[in-house]
N, C-alpha and C positions, 0 to 999 in steps of 0.2 A: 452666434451664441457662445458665451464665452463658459469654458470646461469646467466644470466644478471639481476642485480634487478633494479630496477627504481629508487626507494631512492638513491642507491648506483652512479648514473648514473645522475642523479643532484647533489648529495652532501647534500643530506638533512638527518636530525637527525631521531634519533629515534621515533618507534610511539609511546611511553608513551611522547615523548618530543612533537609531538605535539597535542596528548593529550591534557598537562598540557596545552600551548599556546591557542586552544580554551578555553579549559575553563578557563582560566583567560581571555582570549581576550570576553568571554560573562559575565562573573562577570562583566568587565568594563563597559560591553555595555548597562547591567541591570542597573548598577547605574548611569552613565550619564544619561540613560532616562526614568527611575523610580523615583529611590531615589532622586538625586540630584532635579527635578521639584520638587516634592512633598516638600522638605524644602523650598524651593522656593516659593511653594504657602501658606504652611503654614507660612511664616515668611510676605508675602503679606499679606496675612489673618489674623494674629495677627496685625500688623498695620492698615490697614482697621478697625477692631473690634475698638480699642484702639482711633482710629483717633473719630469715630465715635461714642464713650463714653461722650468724651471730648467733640466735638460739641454739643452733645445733653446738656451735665449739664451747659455750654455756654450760651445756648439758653435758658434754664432754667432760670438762673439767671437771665438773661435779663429780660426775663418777669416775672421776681419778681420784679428786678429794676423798671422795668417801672410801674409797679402796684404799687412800693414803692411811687415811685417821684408822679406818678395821688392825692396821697392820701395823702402824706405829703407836699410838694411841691407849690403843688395849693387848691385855697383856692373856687374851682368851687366844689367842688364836699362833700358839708359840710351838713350834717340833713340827707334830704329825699333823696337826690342824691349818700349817700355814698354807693351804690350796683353799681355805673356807673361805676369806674373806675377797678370792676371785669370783667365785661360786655367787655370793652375795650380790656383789656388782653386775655382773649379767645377769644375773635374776631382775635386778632392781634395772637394769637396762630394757629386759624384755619387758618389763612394768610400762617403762618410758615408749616405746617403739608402740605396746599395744594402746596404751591412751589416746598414744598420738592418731595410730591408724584410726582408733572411732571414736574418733571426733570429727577424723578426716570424713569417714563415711556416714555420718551421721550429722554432719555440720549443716552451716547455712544454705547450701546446694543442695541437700534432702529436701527442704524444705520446702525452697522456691519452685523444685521442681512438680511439686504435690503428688499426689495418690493416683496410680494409673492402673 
């Protein structure tokens, strides 16, 4: 009586042949959903960093500008007054830092995270 195999009775290859097919079929599967995210988030994350470099030295400048123009500009703020237009600037800075913090805290992460 001759042996029946299974393999042989679908037509399917060898087991080194499919072996080698999972494991390359989980190499692929590692990198679709490891590696590939990860560049992904890293190259998100370098952007963000970078975006947010920029804004900041922006913001910076502004409020130099602004401190420039209070001081050269105008002619209010001459003798005993010339500490005001520091004064202004940080005020108008603390304006800046608290926006920003709630937006932070109240941004698109409030949201998603919903009502607990």
């Amino acid at each position: 009586m001759a042996k029946f195999s299974f393999r042989r009775g679908l037509g399917a290859s060898s087991l080194r042949g499919d072996i080698e097919r999972i494991k390359s079929l989980l190499f692929r599967y590692a990198r679709e959903e490891t590696i590939d995210p990860l560049r992904q988030l890293g190259r998100y994350s370098l952007f963000g960093c970078l975006g947010s470099i920029l804004v900041g030295l922006g913001v910076v400048f502004a409020l130099v500008g602004t401190l420039r123009i209070l001081q050269d500009e105008t002619g209010a703020f001459a003798g005993n007054l010339s500490w005001l237009p520091y004064v202004i600037v940080v005020l108008l800075a603390a304006v800046v830092i608290a926006v920003t913090l709630w937006r932070v805290v109240s941004g698109p992460a409030k949201r998603r995270g919903g009502k607990k």
